[in-house]
C-alpha angles and dihedrals in degrees: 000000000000122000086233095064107081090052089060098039083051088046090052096043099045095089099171111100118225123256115260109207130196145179114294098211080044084074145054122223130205135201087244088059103254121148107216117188111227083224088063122107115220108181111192095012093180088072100045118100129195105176093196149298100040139144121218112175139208114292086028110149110195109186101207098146088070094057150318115313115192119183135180145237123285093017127166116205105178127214120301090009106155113195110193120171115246123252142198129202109231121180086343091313133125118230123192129200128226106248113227129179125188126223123292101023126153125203124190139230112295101354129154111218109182088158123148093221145348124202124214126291093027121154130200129194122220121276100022127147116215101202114224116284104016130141123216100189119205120313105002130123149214125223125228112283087005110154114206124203123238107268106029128158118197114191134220118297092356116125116216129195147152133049122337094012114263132172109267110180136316132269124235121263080256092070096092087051093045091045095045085054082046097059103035091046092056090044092058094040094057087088125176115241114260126247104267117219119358140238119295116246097247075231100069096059110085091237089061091048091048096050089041083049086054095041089055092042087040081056100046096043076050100064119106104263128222133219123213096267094054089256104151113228130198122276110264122181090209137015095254103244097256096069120093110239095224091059136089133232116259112250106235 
């Protein structure tokens, strides 16, 4: 056997991804839990719902001045995504749909998704184009540069790829299950960078030794003072400089 065989057994069988951090003041952080990039565009922001737990990175264009966008929990939306609502010309009009995404869904880099609606545990390769009014039902997926017509439905547990997009096999009755693990697992690993360093103790500066020095000294000169017959005598921080060192203070 090759030397080069136990790195790639370790590689295949080290299942856990790796953490992707960013740049905490990159992002903006809501109570539910979702991760905006400030290089995002949100257009119409008033009609655009993240129900929780969701990742939009940076060159996202999210049309929500076209029409209501409703996206799901644990959704993954890649760099340079851009989500617009379909639409459909009626007497000379312009319609536009209301744009809705189900829970764990991942959306790859630079992707268009004009889509009418997409179920849960979809997956969606980079660089795809969702032609307007088309419908991903639950747990499909879409390979990578896949181009998919106006108008196409892709059933339940099908894979479709190519262009344009065309329906290339079937997914086992685990994918829910695989995509669910998917999403969550690159919304855990999108961490934040830690603080580095710390602050440093006020103690450890030699300002802060030299005043905690006085206050001890301050504390000690401080101190009721005895004479030699036990007499006690006020507290005085200093002898006054007329005294002679060498002599003690007169009992009362």
């Amino acid at each position: 056997m090759s030397q080069e065989a136990p790195d790639e057994l370790s590689l295949a069988l080290d299942l856990e991804a790796p953490p992707i951090y960013y740049n905490k003041a990159d992002y903006i952080q809501t109570a539910s839990g979702n991760k905006v990039s400030r290089n995002s565009v949100l257009c119409g922001s008033q009609n655009i719902s993240l129900v929780g737990n969701s990742v939009v990175k940076p060159g996202v264009v999210l049309r929500g001045d076209l029409q209501l966008l409703k996206i799901g929990k644990f959704v993954i939306v890649g760099d340079g995504c851009v989500l617009r609502p379909s639409y459909k010309k009626y007497k000379g009009n312009i319609a536009f749909f209301p744009m809705s995404i189900g829970d764990y869904v991942t959306i790859g880099p630079k992707s268009i998704v004009c889509a009418a609606q997409i179920g849960s545990c979809v997956d969606i390769g980079e660089n795809c184009v969702i032609s307007k009014r088309c419908i991903l039902k639950d747990n499909s997926m879409i390979l990578p540069g896949t181009i998919l017509p106006p108008d196409t439905i892709v059933p339940p547990l099908t894979v479709f790829g190519g262009i344009p997009g065309r329906y290339l096999g079937e997914l086992p009755e685990s994918q829910p299950i695989v995509q669910k693990e998917h999403a969550m697992t690159e919304y855990r690993r999108f961490l934040p960078l830690a603080k580095s360093g710390g602050a440093t103790p006020k103690a450890s500066t030699p300002k802060a030794k030299a005043a905690k020095r006085f206050v001890k000294v301050t504390a000690l000169t401080m101190q009721p003072r005895r004479c030699f017959c036990g007499v006690l005598v006020a507290k005085v921080a200093r002898p006054p400089p007329t005294w002679n060192s060498r002599q003690e203070p007169k009992c009362a």
